[in-house]
C-alpha positions in Angstrom: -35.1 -31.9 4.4 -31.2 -32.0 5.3 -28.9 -34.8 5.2 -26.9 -36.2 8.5 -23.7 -37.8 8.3 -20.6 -37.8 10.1 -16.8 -38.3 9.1 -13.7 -38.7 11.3 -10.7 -37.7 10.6 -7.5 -37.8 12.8 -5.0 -34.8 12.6 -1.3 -35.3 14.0 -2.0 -32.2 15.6 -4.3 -31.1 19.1 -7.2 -30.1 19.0 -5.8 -26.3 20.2 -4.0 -26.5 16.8 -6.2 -27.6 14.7 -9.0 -24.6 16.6 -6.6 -21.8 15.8 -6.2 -22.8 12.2 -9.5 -23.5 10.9 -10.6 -19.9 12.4 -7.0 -17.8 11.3 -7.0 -16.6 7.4 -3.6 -17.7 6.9 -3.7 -20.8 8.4 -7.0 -21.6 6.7 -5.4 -20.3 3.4 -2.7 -23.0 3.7 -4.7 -25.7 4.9 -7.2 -25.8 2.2 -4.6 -24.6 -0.6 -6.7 -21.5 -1.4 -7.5 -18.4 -0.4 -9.3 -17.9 2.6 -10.6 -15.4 5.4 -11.8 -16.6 8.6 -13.4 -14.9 12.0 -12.9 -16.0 15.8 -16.0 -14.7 16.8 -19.2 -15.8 16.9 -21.8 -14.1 14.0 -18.3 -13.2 11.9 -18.1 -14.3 8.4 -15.9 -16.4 6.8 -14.5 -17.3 2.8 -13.2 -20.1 1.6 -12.0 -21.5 -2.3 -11.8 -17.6 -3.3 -14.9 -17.2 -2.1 -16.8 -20.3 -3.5 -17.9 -21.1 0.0 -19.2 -18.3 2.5 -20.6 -18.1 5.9 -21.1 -17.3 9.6 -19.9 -18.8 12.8 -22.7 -20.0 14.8 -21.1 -21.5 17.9 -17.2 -21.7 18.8 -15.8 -23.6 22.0 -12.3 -22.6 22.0 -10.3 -26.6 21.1 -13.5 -28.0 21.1 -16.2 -27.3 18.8 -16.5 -25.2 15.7 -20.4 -24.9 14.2 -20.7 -22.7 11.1 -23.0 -22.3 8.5 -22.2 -22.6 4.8 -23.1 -21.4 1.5 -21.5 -21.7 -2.1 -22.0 -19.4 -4.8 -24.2 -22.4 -6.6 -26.9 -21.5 -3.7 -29.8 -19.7 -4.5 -32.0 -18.4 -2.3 -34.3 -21.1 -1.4 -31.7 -23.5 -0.5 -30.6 -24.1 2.7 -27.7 -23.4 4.3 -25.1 -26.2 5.2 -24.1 -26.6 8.8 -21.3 -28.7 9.5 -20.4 -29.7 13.3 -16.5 -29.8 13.7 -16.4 -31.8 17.0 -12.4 -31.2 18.4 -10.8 -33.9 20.8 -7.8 -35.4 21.7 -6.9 -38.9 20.2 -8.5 -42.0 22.1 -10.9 -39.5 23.8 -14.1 -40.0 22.3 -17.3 -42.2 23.2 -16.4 -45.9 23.9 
């Protein structure tokens, strides 16, 4: 049984930005403060936290959304895998 929650978090950046640097190793890399390789594509794999998290894209919308799923190495095989939602949009834009 998963777990739903949400978080928001504004960037001083546009959504376009924050899109090319969650899915470019280097940009990733400095975001996070660790190393990190990343995929544009949908079904590419990802690292994260020198490899403490792994994963797959599921579904990208270029500066809009960004759906992966997640594993760290404290997963065995039985657990699920995470899927966060990273919903991209421009301040003062979302539902009212």
């Amino acid at each position: 049984m998963g777990v739903e929650f949400e978080i928001l978090k504004v960037f001083s950046a546009s959504p376009q930005a924050v899109y090319h640097t969650w899915l470019d190793s280097e940009g990733h890399a400095a975001m996070i403060g660790s190393s990190a390789s990343a995929s544009r594509v949908v079904g590419g794999e990802f690292m994260a936290h020198d490899g403490y998290n792994t994963g797959t894209n599921l579904e990208l919308m270029p500066a809009k959304l960004i759906r992966q799923a997640w594993r760290t190495q404290e997963c065995d095989g039985s657990d699920q895998d995470t899927e966060p939602e990273i919903a991209l949009e421009p301040e003062g834009a979302g539902p009212g």
